[in-house]
C-alpha positions as protocol buffer text, in pm:
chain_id: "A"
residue {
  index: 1
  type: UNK
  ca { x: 0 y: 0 z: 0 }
}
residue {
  index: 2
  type: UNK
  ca { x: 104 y: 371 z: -36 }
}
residue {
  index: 3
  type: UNK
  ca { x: -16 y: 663 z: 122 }
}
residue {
  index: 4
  type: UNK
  ca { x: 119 y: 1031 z: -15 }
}
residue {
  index: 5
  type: UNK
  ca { x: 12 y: 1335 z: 226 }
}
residue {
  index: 6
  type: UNK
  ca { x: 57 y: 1678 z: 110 }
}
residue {
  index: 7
  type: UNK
  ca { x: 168 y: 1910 z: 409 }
}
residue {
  index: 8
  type: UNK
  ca { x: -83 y: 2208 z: 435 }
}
residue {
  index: 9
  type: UNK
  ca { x: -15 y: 2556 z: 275 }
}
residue {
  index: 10
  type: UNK
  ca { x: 5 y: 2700 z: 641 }
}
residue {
  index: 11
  type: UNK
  ca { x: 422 y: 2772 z: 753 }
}
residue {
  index: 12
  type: UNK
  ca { x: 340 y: 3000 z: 1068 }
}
residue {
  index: 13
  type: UNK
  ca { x: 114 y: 2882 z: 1373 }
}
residue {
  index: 14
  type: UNK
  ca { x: -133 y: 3108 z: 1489 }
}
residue {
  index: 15
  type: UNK
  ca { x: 105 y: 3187 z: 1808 }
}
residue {
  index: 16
  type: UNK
  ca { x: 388 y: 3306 z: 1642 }
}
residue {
  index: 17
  type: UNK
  ca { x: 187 y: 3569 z: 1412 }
}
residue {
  index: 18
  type: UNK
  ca { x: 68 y: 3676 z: 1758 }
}
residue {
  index: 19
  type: UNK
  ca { x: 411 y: 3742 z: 1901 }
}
residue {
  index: 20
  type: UNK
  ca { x: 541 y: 3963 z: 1582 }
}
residue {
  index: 21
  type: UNK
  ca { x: 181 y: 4163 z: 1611 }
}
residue {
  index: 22
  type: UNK
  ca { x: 303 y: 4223 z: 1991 }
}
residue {
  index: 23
  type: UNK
  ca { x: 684 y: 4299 z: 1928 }
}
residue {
  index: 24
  type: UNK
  ca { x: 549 y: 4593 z: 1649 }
}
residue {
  index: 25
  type: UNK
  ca { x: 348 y: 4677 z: 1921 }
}
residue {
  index: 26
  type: UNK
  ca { x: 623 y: 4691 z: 2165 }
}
residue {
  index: 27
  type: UNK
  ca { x: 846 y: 4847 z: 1904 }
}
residue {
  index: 28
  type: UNK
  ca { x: 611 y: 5166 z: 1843 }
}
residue {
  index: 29
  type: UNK
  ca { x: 484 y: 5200 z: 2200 }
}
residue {
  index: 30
  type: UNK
  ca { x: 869 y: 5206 z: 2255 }
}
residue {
  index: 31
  type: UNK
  ca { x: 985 y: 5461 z: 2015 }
}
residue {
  index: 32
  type: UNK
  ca { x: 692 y: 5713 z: 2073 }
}
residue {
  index: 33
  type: UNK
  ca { x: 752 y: 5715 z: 2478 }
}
residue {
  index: 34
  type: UNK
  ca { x: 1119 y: 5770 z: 2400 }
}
residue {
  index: 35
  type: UNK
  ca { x: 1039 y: 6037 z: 2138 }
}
residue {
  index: 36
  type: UNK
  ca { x: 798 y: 6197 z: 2385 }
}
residue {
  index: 37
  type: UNK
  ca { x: 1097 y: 6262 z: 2644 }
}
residue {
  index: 38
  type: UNK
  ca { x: 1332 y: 6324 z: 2387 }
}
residue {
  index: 39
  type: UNK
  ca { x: 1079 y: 6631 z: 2250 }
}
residue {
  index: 40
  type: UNK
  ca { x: 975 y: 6742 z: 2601 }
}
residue {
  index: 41
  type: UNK
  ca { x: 1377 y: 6747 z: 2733 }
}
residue {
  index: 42
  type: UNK
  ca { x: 1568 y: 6870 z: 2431 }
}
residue {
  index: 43
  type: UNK
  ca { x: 1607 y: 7147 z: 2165 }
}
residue {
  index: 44
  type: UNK
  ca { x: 1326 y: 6968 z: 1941 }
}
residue {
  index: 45
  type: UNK
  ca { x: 1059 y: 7150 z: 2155 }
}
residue {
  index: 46
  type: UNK
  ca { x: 1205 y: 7460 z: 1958 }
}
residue {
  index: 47
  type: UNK
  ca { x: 1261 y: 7286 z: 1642 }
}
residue {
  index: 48
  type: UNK
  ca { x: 1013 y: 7301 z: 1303 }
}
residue {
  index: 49
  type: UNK
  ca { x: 920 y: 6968 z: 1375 }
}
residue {
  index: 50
  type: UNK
  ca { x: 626 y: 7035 z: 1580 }
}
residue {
  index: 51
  type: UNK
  ca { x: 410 y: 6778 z: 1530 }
}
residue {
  index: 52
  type: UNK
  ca { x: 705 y: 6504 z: 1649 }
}
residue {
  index: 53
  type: UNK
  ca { x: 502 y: 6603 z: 2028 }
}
residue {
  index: 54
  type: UNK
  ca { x: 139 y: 6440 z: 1893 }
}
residue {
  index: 55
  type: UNK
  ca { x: 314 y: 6157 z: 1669 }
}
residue {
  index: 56
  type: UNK
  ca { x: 489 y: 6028 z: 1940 }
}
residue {
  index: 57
  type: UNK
  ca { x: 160 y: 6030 z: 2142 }
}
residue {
  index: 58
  type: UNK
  ca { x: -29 y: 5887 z: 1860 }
}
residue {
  index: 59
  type: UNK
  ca { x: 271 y: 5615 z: 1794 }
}
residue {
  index: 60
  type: UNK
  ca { x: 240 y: 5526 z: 2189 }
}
residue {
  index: 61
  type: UNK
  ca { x: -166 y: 5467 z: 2150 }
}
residue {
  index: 62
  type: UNK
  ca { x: -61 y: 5269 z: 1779 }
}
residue {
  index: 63
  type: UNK
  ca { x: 121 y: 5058 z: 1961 }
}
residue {
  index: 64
  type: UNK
  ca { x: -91 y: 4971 z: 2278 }
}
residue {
  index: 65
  type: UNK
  ca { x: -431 y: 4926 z: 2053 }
}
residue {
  index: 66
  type: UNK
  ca { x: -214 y: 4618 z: 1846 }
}
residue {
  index: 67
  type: UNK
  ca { x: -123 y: 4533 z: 2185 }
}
residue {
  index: 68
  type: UNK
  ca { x: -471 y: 4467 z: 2304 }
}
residue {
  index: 69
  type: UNK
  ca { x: -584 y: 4343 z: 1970 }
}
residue {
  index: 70
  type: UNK
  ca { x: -347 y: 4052 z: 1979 }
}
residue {
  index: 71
  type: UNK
  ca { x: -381 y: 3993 z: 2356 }
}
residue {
  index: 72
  type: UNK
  ca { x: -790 y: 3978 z: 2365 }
}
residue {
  index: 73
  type: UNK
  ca { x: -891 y: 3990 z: 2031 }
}
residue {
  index: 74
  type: UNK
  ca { x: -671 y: 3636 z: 1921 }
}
residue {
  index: 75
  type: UNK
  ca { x: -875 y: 3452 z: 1781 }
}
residue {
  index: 76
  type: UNK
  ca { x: -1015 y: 3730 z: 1510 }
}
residue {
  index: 77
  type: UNK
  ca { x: -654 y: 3785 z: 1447 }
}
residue {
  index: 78
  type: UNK
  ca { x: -564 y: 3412 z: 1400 }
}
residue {
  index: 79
  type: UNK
  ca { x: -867 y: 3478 z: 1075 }
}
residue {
  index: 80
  type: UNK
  ca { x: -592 y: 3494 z: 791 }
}
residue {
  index: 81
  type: UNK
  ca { x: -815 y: 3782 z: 621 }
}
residue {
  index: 82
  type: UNK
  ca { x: -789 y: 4001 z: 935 }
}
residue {
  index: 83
  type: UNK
  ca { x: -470 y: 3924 z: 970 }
}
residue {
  index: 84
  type: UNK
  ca { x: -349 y: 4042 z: 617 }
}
residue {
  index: 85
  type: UNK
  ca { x: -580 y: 4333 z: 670 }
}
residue {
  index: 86
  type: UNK
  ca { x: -368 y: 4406 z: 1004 }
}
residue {
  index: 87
  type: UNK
  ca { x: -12 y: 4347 z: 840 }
}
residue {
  index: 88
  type: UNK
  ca { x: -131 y: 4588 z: 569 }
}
residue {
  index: 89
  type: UNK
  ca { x: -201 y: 4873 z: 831 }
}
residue {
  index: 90
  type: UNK
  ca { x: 140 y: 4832 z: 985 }
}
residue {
  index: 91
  type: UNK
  ca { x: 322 y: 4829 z: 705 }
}
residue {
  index: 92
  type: UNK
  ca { x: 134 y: 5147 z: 570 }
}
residue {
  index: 93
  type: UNK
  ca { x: 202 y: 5308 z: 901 }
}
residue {
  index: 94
  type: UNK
  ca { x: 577 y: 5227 z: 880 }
}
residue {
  index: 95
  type: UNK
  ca { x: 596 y: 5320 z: 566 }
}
residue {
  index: 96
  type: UNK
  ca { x: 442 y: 5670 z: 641 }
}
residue {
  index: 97
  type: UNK
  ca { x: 641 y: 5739 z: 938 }
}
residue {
  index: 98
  type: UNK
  ca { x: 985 y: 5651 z: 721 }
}
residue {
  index: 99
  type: UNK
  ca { x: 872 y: 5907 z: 465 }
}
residue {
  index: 100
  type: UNK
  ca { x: 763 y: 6148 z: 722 }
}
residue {
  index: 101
  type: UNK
  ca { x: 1106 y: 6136 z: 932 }
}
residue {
  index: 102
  type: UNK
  ca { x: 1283 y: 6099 z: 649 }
}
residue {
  index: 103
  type: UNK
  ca { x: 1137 y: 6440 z: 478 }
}
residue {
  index: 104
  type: UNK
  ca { x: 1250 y: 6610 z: 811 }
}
residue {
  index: 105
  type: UNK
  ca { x: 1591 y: 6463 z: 773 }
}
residue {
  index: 106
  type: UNK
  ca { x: 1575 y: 6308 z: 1115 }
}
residue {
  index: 107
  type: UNK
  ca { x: 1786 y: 5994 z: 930 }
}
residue {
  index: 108
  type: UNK
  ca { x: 1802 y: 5749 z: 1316 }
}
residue {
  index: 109
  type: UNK
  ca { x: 1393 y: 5765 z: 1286 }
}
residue {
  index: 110
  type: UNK
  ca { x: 1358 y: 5700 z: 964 }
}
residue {
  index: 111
  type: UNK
  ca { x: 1649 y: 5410 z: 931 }
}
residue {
  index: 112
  type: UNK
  ca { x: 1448 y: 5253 z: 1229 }
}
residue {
  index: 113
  type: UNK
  ca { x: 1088 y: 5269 z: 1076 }
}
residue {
  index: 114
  type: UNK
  ca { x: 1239 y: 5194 z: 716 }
}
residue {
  index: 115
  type: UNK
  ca { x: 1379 y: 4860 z: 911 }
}
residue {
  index: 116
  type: UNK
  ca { x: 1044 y: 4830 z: 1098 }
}
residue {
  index: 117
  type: UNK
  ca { x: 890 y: 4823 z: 762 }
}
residue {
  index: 118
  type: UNK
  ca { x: 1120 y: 4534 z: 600 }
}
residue {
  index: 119
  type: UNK
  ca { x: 1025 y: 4357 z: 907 }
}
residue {
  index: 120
  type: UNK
  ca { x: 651 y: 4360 z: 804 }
}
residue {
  index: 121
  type: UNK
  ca { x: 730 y: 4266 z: 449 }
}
residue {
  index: 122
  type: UNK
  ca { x: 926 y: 3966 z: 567 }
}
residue {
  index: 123
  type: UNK
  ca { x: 646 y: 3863 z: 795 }
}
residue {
  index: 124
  type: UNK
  ca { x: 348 y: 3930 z: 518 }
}
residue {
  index: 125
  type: UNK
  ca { x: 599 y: 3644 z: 321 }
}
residue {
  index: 126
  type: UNK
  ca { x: 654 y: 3447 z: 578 }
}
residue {
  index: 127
  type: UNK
  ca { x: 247 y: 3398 z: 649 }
}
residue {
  index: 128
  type: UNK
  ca { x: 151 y: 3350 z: 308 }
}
residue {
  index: 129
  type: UNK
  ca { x: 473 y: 3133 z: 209 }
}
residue {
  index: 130
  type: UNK
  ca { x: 303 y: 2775 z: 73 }
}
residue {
  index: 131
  type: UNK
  ca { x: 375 y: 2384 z: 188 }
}
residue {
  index: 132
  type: UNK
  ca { x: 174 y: 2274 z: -114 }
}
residue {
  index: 133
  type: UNK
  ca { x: 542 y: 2139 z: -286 }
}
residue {
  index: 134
  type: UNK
  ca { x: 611 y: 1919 z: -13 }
}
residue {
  index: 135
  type: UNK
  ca { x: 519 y: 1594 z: 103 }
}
residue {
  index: 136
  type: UNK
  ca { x: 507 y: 1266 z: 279 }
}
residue {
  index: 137
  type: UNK
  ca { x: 533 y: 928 z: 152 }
}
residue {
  index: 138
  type: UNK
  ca { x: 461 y: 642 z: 318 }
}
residue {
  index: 139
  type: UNK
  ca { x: 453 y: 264 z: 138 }
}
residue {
  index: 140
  type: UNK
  ca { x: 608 y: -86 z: 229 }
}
residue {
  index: 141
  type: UNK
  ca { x: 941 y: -11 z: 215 }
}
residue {
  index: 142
  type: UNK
  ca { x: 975 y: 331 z: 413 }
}
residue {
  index: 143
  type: UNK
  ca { x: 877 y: 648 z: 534 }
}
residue {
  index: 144
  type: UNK
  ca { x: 1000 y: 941 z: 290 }
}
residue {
  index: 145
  type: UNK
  ca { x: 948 y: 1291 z: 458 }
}
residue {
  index: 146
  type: UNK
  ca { x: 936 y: 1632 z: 379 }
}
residue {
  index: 147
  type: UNK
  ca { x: 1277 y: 1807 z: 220 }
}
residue {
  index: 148
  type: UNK
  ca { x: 1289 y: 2000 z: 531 }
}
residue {
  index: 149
  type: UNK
  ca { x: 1301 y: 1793 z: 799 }
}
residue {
  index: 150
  type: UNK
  ca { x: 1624 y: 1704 z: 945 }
}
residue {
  index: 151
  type: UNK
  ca { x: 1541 y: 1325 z: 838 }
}
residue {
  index: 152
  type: UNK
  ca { x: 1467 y: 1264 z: 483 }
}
residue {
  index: 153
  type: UNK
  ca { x: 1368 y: 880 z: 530 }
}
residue {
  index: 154
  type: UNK
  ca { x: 1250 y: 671 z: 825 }
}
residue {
  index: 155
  type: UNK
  ca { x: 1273 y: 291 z: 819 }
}
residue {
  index: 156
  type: UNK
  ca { x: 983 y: 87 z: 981 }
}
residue {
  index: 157
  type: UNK
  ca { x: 1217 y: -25 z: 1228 }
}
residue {
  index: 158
  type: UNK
  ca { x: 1305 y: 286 z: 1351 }
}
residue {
  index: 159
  type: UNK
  ca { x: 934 y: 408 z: 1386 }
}
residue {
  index: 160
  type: UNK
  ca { x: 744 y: 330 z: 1733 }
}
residue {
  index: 161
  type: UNK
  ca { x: 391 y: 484 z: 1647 }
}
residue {
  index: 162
  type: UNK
  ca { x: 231 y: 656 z: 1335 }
}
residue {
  index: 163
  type: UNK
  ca { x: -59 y: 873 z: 1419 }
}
residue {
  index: 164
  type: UNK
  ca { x: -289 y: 1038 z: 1209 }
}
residue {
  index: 165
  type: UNK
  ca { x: -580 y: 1268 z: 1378 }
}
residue {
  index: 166
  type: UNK
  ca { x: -753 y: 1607 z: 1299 }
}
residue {
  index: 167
  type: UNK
  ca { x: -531 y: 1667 z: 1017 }
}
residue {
  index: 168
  type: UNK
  ca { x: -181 y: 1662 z: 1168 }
}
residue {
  index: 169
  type: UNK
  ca { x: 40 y: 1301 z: 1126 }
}
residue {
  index: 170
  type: UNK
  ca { x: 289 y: 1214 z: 1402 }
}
residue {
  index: 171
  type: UNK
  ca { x: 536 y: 996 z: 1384 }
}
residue {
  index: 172
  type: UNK
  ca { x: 712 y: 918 z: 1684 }
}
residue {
  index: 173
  type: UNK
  ca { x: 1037 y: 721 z: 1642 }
}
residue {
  index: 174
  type: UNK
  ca { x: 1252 y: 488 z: 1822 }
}
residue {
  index: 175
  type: UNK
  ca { x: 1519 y: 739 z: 1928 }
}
residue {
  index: 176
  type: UNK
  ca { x: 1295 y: 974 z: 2095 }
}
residue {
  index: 177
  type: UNK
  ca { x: 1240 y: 1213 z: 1786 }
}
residue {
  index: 178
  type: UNK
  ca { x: 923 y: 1333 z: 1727 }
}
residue {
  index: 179
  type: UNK
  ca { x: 825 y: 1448 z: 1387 }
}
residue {
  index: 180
  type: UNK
  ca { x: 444 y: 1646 z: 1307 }
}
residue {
  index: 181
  type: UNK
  ca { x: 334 y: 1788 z: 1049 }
}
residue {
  index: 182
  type: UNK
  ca { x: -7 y: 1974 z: 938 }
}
residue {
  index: 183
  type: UNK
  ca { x: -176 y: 1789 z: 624 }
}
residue {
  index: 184
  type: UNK
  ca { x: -375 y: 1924 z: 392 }
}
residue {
  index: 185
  type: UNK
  ca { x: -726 y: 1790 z: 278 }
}
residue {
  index: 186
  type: UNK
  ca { x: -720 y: 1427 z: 248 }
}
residue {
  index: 187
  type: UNK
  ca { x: -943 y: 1139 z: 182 }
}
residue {
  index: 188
  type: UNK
  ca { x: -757 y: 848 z: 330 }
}
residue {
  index: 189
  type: UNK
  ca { x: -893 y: 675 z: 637 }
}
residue {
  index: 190
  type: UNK
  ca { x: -720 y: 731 z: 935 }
}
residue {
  index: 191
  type: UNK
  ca { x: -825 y: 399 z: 1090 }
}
residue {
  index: 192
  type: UNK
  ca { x: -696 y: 239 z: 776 }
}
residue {
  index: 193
  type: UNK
  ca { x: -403 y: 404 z: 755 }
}
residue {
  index: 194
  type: UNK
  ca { x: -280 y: 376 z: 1090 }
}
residue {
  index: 195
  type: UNK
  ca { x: -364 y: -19 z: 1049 }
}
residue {
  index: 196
  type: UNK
  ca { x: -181 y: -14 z: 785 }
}
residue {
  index: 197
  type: UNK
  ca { x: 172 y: 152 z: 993 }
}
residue {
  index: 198
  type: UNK
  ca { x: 100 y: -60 z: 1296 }
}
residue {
  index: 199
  type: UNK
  ca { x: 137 y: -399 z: 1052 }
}
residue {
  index: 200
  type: UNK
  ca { x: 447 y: -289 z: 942 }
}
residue {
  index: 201
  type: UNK
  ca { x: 596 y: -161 z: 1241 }
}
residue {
  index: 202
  type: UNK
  ca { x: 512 y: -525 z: 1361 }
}
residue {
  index: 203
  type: UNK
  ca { x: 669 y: -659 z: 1080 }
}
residue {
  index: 204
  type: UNK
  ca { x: 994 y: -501 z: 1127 }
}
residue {
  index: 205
  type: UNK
  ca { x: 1031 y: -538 z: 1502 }
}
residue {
  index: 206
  type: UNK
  ca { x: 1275 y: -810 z: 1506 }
}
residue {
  index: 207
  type: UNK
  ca { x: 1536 y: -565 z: 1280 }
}
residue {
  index: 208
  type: UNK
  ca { x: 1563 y: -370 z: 1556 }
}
residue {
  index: 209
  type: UNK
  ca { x: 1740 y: -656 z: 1774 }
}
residue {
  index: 210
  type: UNK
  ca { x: 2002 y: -657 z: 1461 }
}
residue {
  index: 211
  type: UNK
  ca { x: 2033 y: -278 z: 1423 }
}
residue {
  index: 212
  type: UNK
  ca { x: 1997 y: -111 z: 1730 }
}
């Protein structure tokens, strides 16, 4: 028998989308408090850039309302729509504050928003990066994994259990590795399938007395 899983388009758990929304957050709250003291206890109080006084207060509120969004408001966030939607306003709002810093010719602002920016690209290709090219095989012979993982075969001796439930396949081996992955849509039978890997993990038991 052979059984081919296609690992789902999804690269980034829902968690670690959350922690980038919350270091942006961090990152503007950050700048804005500093740029607050910096205009209240410096020459910039005196300087054309007047405004610098209400962006930094309106960079400190930026900040904490992506703050609370991604501490109480998860689960709309973890909606890939909303989250797109979200990445687009930071980006925008990076983007804007480079140009506006920039214009002013404050050039430590501007580098840091310009980087803050980049970050936000990287992350909006990071999310939307596909799995669809890689897969699992599983037959007779072997288990043939992804390109990516640190294994790129598994022989039935070295496997202990093969699980396959709510669309994520575990295989834990001999040696204490665990490997997971999440599937896309599928119409093979878990039941059947895991059957199937518990007959030939039977099979191959007594290798293991010659091998290991």
């Amino acid at each position: 028998m052979n059984f081919d899983f296609h690992l789902a388009e999804e690269k980034v758990k829902p968690h670690q989308s959350i922690a980038l929304h919350i270091l942006i957050a961090i990152a503007l709250m950050a700048f804005g408090i500093i740029s607050t003291v910096f205009y209240e206890y410096t020459f910039l109080n005196k300087h054309p850039l007047l405004e610098l006084k209400w962006l930094a207060m309106f960079l400190s509120a930026f900040g904490f309302g992506i703050l609370i969004i991604s501490l109480f408001f998860r689960k709309w966030l973890w909606n890939s729509r909303n989250n797109l939607i979200f990445r687009y306003v930071e980006l925008v709002s990076a983007l804007a504050f480079t140009a506006y810093f920039y214009y002013y010719k404050q050039w430590l602002p501007s580098g840091i928003f310009g980087g803050l920016a980049i970050t936000v690209v990287l992350a909006l290709f990071w999310e939307h990066s596909s799995n669809s090219g890689l897969s699992i095989h599983i037959d007779d012979n072997n288990l043939r994994l992804p390109a990516t993982s640190r294994r790129k075969t598994l022989e039935w001796f070295e496997v202990d259990r093969v699980i396959l439930r709510h669309g994520v396949l575990t295989i834990d081996a001999l040696d204490n590795s665990l490997f997971q992955w999440d599937i896309g849509k599928t119409n093979i039978d878990n039941e059947i399938f895991e059957a199937f890997c518990h007959a030939q993990i039977e099979a191959n038991k007594e290798k293991r007395v010659k091998d290991w």
